[in-house]
DOTI-94036 format. One record per atom (N, C-alpha, C, O): residue in three letters; x, y, z. Coordinates in pm, whole numbers, plus 50000, padded with zeros to 5 digits. Example, Ala and Ser with C-alpha at 12.3 -4.5 7.8 and 13.67 -1.06 7.14 Angstrom:
ala513194943150780/ala512304955050780/ala513204967050780/ala514244966850846/ser512854977550708/ser513674989450714/ser512905000350787/ser513415011450804/
***
This chain:
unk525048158154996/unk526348151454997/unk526158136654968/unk525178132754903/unk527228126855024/unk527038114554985/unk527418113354829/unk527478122854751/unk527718096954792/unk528158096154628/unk527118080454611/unk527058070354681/unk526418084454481/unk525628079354390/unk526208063954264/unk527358059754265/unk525678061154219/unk525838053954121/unk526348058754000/unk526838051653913/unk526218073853994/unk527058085453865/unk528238081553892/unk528858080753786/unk528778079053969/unk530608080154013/unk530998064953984/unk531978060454042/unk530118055353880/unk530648042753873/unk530628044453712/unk529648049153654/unk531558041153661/unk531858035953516/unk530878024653426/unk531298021653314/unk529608018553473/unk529368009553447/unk527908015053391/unk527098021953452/unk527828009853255/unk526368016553163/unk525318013653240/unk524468022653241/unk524957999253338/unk523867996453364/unk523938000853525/unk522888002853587/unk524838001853569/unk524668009553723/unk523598019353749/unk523208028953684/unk523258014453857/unk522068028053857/unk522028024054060/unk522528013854108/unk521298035354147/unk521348035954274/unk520158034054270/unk519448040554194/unk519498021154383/unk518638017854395/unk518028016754568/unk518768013754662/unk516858019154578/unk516818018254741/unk516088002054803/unk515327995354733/unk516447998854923/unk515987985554928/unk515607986155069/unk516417989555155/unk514357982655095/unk514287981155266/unk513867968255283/unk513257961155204/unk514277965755400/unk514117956155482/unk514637953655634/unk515647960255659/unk514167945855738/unk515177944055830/unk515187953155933/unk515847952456037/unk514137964855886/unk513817975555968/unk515137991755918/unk515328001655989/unk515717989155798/unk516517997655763/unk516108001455558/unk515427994755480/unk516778012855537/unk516798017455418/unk518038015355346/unk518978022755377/unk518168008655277/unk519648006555196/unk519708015255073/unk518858012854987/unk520698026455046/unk521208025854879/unk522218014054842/unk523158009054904/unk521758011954742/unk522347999554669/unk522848003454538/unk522078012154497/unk523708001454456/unk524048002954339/unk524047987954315/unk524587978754377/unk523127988454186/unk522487974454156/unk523397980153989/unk523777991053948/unk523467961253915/unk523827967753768/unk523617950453727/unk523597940153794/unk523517953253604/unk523937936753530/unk521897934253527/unk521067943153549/unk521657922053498/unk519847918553441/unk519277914453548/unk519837904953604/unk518337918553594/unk517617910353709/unk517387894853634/unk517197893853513/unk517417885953706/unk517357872553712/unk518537865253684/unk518497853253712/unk519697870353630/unk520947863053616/unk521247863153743/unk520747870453830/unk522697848653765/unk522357850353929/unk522997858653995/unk523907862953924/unk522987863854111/unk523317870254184/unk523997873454280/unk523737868354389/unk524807880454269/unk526307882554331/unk526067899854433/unk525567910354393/unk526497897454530/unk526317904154655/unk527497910054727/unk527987903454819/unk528107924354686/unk529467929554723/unk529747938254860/unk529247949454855/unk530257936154948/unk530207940355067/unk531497945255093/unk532577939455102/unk531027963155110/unk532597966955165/unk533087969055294/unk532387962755373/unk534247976955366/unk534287976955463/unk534477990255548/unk533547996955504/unk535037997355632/unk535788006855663/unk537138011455604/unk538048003455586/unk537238023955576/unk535978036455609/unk535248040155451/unk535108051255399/unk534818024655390/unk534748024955243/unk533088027055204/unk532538032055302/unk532368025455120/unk531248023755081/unk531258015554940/unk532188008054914/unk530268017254860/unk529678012554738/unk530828011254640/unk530938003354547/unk531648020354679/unk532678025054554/unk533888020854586/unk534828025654523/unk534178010154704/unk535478006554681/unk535337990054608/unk536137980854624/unk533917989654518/unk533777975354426/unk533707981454279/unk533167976654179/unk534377993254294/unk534428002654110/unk534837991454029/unk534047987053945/unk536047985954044/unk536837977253970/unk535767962453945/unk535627957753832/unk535177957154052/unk534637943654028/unk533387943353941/unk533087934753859/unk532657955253979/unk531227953953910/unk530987947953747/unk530537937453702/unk531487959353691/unk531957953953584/unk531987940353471/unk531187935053394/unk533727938053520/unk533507925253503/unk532617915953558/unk532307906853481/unk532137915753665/unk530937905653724/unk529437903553577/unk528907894053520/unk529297917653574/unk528057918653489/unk528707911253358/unk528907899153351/unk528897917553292/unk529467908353168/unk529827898253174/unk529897892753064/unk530257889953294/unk530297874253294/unk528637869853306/unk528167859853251/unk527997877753375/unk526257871853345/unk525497871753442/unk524377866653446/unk526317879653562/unk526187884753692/unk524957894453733/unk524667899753626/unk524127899453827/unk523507901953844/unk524437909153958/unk524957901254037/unk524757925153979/unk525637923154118/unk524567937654172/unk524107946154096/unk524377936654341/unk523897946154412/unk525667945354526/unk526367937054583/unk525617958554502/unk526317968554630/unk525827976854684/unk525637987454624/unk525427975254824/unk524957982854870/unk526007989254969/unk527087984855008/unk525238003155001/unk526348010255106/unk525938000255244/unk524877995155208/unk526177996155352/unk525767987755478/unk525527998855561/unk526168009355565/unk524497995355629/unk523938009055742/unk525258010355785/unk526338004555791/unk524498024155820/unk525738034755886/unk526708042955808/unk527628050355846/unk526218039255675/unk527338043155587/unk526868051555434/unk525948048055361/unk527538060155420/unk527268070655272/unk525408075255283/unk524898083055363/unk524718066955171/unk523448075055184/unk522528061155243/unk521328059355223/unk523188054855297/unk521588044555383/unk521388047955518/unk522178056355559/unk520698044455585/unk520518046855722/unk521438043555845/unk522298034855856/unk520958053755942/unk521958052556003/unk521398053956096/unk520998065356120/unk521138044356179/unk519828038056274/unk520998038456433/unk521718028956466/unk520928050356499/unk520698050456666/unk520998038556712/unk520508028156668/unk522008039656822/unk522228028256923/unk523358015356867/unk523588012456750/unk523948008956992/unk525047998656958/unk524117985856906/unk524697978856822/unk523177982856930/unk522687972656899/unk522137971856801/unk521647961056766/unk522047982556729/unk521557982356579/unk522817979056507/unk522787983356391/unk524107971756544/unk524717975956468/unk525417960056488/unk526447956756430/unk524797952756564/unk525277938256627/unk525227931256461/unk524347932956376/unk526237924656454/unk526857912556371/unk525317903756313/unk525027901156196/unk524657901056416/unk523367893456365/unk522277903656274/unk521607898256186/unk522137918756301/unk521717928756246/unk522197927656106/unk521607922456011/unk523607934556109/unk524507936555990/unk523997923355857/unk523397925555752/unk524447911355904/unk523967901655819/unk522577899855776/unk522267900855657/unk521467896555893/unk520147903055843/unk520027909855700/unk519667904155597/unk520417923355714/unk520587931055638/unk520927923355496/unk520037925555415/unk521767916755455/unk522137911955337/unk520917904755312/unk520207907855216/unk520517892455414/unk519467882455396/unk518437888755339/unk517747881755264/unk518047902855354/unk516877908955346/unk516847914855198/unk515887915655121/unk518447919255176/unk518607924955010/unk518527913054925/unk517777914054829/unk519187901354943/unk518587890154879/unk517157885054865/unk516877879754757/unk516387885654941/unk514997884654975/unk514687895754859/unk514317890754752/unk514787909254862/unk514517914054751/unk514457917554655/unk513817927654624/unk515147909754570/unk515757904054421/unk514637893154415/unk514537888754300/unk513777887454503/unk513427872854450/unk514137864154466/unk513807852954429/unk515197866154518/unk516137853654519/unk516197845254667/unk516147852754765/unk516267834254691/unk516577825954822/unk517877829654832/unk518077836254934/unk518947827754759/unk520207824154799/unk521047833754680/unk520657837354569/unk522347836254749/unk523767848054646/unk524277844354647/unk524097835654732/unk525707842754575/unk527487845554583/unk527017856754715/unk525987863354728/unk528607855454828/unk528647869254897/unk529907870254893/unk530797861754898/unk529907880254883/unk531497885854829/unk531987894954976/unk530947896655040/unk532737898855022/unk533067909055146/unk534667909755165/unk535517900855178/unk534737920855164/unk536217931455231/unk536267935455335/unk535347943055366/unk537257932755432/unk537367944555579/unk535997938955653/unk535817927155681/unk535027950055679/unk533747946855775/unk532937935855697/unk532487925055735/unk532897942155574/unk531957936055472/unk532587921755458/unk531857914555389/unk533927914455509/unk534437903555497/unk533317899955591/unk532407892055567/unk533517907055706/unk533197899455821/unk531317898455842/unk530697889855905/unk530957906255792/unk529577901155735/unk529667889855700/unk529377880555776/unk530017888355598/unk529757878555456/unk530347863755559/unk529567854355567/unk531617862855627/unk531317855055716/unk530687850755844/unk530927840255903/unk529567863155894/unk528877857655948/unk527387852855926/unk526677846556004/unk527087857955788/unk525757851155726/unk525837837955668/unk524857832055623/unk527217832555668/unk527517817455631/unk527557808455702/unk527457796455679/unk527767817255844/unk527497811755949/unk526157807356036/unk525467797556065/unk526267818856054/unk524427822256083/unk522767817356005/unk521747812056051/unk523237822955852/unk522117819855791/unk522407813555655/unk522237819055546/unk523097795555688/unk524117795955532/unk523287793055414/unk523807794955304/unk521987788555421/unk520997785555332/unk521167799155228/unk521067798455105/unk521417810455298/unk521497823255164/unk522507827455092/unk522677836855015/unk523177818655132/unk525017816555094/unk525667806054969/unk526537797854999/unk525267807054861/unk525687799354732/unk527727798954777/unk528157790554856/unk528387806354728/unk529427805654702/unk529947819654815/unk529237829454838/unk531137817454863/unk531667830054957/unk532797833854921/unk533757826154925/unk532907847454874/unk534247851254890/unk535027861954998/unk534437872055037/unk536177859355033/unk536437865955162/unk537657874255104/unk538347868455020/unk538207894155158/unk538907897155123/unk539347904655230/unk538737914355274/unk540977898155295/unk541727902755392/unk540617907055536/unk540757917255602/unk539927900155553/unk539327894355700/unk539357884655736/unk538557878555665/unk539937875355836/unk539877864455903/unk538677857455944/unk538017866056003/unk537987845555946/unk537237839256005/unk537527845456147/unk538667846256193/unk535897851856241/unk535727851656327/unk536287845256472/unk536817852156560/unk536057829456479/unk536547822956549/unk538307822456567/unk538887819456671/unk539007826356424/unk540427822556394/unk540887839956504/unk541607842156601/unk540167846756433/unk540677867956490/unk540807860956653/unk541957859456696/unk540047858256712/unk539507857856861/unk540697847656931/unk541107848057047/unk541017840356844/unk542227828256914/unk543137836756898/unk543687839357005/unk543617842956799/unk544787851456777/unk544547863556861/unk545647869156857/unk543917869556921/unk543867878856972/unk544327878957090/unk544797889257139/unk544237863957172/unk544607859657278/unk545457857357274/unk545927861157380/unk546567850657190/unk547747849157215/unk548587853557100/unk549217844557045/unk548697862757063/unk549477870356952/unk549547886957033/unk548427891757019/unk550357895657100/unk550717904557122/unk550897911857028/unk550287922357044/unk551697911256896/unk551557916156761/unk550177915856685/unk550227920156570/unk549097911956724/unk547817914456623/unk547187926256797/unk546927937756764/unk547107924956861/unk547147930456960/unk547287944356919/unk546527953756897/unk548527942256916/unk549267964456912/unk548667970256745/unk548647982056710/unk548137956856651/unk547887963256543/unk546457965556538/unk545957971156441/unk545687961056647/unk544407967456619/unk544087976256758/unk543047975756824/unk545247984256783/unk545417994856855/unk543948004156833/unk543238006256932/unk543508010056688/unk542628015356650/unk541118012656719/unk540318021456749/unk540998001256732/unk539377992856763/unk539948000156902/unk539788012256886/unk540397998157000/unk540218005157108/unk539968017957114/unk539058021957186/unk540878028257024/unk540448039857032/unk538978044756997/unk538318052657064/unk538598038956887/unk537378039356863/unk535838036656944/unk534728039356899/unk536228029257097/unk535558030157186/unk534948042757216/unk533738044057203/unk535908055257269/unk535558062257309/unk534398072857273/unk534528079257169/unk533368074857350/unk532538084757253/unk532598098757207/unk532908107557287/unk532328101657082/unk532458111857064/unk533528122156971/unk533548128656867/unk534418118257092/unk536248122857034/unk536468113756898/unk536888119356797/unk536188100156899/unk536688096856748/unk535868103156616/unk536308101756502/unk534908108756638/unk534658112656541/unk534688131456514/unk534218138056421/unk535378135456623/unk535588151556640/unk537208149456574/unk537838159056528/unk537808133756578/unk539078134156533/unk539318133956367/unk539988140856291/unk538488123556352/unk538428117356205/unk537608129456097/unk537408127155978/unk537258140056155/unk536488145856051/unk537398158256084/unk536558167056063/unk538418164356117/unk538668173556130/unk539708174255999/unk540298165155939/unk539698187455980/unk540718192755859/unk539998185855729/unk540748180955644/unk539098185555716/unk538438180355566/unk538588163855585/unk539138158455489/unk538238156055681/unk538608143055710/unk540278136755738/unk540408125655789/unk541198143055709/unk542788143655740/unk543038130155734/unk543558122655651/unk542378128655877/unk543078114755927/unk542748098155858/unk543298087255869/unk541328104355773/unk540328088755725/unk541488091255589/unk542158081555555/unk541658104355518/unk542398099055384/unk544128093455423/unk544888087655344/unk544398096655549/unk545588095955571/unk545848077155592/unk546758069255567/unk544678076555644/unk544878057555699/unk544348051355583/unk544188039155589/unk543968058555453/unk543788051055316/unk545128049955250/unk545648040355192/unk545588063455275/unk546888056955164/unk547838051655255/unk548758047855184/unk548128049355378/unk549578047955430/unk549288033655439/unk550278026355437/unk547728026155452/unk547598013355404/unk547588006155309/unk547547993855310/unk547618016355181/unk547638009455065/unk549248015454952/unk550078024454967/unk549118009254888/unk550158011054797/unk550288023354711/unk549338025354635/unk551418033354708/unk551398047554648/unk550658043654480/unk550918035454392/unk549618054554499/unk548888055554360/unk547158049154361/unk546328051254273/unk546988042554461/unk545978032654486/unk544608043454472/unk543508040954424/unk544798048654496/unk543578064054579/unk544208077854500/unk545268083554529/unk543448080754414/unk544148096654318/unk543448101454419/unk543248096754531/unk542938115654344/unk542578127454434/unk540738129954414/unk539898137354465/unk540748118654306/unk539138119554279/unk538228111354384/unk537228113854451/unk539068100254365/unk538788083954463/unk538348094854647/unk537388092354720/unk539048102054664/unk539628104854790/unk538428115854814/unk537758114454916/unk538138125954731/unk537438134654743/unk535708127054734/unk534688130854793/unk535858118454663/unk534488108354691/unk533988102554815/unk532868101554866/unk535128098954848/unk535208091854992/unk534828101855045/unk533758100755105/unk535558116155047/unk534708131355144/unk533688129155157/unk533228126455268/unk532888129655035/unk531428131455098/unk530818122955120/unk529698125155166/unk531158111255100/unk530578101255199/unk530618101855323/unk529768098555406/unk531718106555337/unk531958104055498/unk531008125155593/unk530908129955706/unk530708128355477/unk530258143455509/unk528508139755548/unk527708146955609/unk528298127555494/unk526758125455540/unk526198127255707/unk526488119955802/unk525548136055707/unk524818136355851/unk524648120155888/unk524008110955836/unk525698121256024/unk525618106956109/unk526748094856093/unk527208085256156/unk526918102955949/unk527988086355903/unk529058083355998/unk529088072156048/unk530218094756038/unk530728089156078/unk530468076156260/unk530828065056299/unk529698087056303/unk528778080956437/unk528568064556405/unk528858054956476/unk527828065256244/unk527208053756219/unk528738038956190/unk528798027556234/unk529518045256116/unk530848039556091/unk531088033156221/unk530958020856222/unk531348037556306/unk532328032756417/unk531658025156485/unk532118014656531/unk529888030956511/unk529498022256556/unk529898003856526/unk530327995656607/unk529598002056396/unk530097986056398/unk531247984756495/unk531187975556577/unk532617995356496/unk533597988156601/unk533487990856760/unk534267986856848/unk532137999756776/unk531918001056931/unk530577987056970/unk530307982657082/unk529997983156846/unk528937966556879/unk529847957356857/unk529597948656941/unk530527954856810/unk531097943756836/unk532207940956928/unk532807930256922/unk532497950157012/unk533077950357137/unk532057949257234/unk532127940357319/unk531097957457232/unk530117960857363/unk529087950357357/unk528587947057464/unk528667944257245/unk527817940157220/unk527787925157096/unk526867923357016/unk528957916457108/unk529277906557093/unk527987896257029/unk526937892457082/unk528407894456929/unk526797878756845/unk527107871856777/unk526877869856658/unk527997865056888/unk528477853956756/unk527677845356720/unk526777841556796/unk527837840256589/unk527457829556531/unk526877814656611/unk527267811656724/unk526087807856548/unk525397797156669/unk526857785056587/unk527417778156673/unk527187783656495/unk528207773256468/unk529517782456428/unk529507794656413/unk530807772456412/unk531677781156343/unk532447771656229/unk533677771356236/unk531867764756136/unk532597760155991/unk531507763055921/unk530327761955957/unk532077768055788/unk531607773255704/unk531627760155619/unk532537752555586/unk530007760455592/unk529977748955443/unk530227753555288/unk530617746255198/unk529977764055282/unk529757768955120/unk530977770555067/unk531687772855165/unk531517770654987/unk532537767954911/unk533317784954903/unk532767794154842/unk534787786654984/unk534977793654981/unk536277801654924/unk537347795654928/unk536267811554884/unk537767819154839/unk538337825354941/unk537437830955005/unk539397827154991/unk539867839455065/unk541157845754986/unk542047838054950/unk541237857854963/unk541997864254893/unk543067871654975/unk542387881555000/unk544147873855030/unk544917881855135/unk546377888555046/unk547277882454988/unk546117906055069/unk547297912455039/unk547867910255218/unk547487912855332/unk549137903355139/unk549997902555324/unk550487915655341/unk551267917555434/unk550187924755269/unk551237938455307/unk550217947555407/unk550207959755428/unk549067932655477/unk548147946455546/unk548497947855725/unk548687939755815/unk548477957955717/unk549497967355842/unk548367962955937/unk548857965356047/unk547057957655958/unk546187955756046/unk546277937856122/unk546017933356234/unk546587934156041/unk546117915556048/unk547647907955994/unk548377910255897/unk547717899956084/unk549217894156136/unk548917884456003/unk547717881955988/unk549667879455919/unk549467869155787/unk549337855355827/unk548857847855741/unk549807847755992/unk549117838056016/unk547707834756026/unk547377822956037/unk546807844656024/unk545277844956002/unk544937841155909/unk543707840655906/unk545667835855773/unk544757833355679/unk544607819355704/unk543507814055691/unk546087809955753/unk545857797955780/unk545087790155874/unk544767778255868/unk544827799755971/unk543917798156074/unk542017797156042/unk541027790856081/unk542467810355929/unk540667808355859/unk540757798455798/unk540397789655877/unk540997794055710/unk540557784755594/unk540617769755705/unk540087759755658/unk541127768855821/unk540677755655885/unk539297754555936/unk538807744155978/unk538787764055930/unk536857770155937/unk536587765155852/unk535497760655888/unk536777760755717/unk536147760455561/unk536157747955510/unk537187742855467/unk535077742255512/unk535107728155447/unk535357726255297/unk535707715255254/unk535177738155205/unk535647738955096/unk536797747255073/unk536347756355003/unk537957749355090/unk538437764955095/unk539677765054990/unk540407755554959/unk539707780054939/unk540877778654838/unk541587790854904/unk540827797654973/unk542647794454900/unk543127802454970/unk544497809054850/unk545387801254815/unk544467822254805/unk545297828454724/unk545967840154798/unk545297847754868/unk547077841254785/unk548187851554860/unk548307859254791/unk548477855054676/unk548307872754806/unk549167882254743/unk550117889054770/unk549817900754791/unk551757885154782/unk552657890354862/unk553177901854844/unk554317903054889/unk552657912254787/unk553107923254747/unk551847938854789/unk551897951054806/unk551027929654789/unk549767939354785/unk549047939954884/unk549267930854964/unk548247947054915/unk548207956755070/unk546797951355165/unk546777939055163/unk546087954855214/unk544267955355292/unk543807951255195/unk543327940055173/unk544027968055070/unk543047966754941/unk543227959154796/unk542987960854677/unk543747950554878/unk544267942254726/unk543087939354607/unk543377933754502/unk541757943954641/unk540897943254502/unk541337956554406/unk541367956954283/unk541657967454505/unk541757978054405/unk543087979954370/unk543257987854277/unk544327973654433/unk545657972354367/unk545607960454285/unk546137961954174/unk545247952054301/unk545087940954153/unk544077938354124/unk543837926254114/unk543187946454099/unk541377943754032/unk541687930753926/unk541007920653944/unk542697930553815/unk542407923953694/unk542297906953796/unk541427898553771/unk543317905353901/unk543917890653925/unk542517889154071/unk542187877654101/unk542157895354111/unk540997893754163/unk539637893054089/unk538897884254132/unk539367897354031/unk538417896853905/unk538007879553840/unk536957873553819/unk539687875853825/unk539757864353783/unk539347854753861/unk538527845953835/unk540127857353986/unk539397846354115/unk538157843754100/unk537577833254073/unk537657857754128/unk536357855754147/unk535397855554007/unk534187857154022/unk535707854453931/unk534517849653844/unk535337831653806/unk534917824553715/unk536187828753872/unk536777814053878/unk535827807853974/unk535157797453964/unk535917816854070/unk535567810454222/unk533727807754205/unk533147797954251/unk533097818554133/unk531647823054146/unk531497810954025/unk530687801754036/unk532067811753953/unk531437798053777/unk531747784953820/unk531567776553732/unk532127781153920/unk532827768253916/unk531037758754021/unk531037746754047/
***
């Protein structure tokens, strides 16, 4: 089971394995080794393949791009215990796929979890951090103020609680051919976003021995097992991209992040959803090879 680098449109794509960090990554690497290097991070309940649309264009601008699946997820490892799964781990992890390109330093690109990576290795370890782009995740520090006093971001991440529990969330989420994971893809995104191919891909990702265990884990460590960052402003020059139509995250969060950002550009999309890379790939595309050339 699991889905490969075959299921990407792109001539030079190919699935590559990368260790480090004490884990095994598949990566779908594409574009020339030594051009520079751009680093795509997805989130829940996504893998490799919700950056179909970006790869692409990245390479042909002169890009070098690795996506990897992030432990716990499709065909990389899926390493036992909450603490394998702590925020300082997760990022590691990138530091380590950069390390093996040859490279010191990436673009990091991140969605959803993979946002929240990508802002905590800018935090944490910003020396490996060229340029950042952020998509519909909040700066860390900004989620945590709002969490406290917003009752409405509160009832919308109703989910992260359920997901505590052991066991049952994943006797829930996999039942009836996954039901409930394709059901919280489309009712978050915009009718048409996800055909029936997109969806059946996602199956077997999510059919990998462990994945789902490994999935949730990120939302049972970062409750149980909390790492934040040793600072909280981001130096590297950053994008944040936000579809306000996302049913998870209250739209005062974006203004709250970008006061984290000593460089920050901040683009709205008022129509478009969580997944606003894959409902407007062309106008994200643009950002970011704006945001990554400049």
């Amino acid at each position: 089971m699991g889905i490969d680098a075959d299921v990407i449109d792109v001539e030079s794509a190919e699935s590559i394995r990368r260790s480090g960090n004490g884990v095994d990554l598949h990566v779908v690497a594409a574009g020339d080794a030594g051009d520079p290097l751009v680093v795509l991070l997805h989130g829940f309940p996504d893998c490799f393949y919700g950056w179909r649309h970006q790869i692409e264009p990245l390479v042909d601008d002169g890009y070098r791009v690795l996506v990897p699946d992030q432990r716990g997820y499709n065909l990389s490892d899926k390493p036992d215990g909450l603490d394998a799964y702590r925020l300082g781990r997760l990022s590691a992890d990138v530091a380590a796929l950069i390390e093996s390109e040859g490279a010191d330093s990436a673009h990091v690109v991140g969605h959803d979890w993979g946002a929240m990576v990508a802002w905590d290795i800018a935090l944490r370890r910003p020396e490996y951090v060229d340029r950042l782009g952020i998509l519909n995740v909040p700066h860390p520090s900004a989620f945590r103020e709002t969490l406290r006093s917003s009752p409405r971001q509160v009832l919308r991440s109703w989910y992260v609680f359920t997901f505590q529990l052991p066991r049952l969330p994943e006797w829930w989420l996999a039942r009836d051919e996954f039901a409930r994971l394709v059901r919280a893809l489309q009712e978050t995104a915009r009718i048409g976003t996800f055909d029936d191919a997109d969806l059946d891909r996602y199956r077997e990702s999510w059919a990998e021995p462990g994945a789902l265990t490994g999935m949730l884990n990120w939302y049972r460590a970062i409750a149980r097992r909390p790492d934040e960052p040793p600072r909280a402003r981001v130096a590297a020059p950053t994008l944040i991209a936000w579809g306000e139509k996302d049913p998870a995250l209250v739209p005062e969060l974006v203004e709250k992040s970008a006061r984290y950002c000593d460089d920050v550009r901040v683009e709205r999309f008022p129509t478009r959803s969580h997944w606003v890379h894959m409902e407007a790939p062309e106008a994200i595309n643009e950002l970011l090879l704006g945001h990554l050339g400049e």
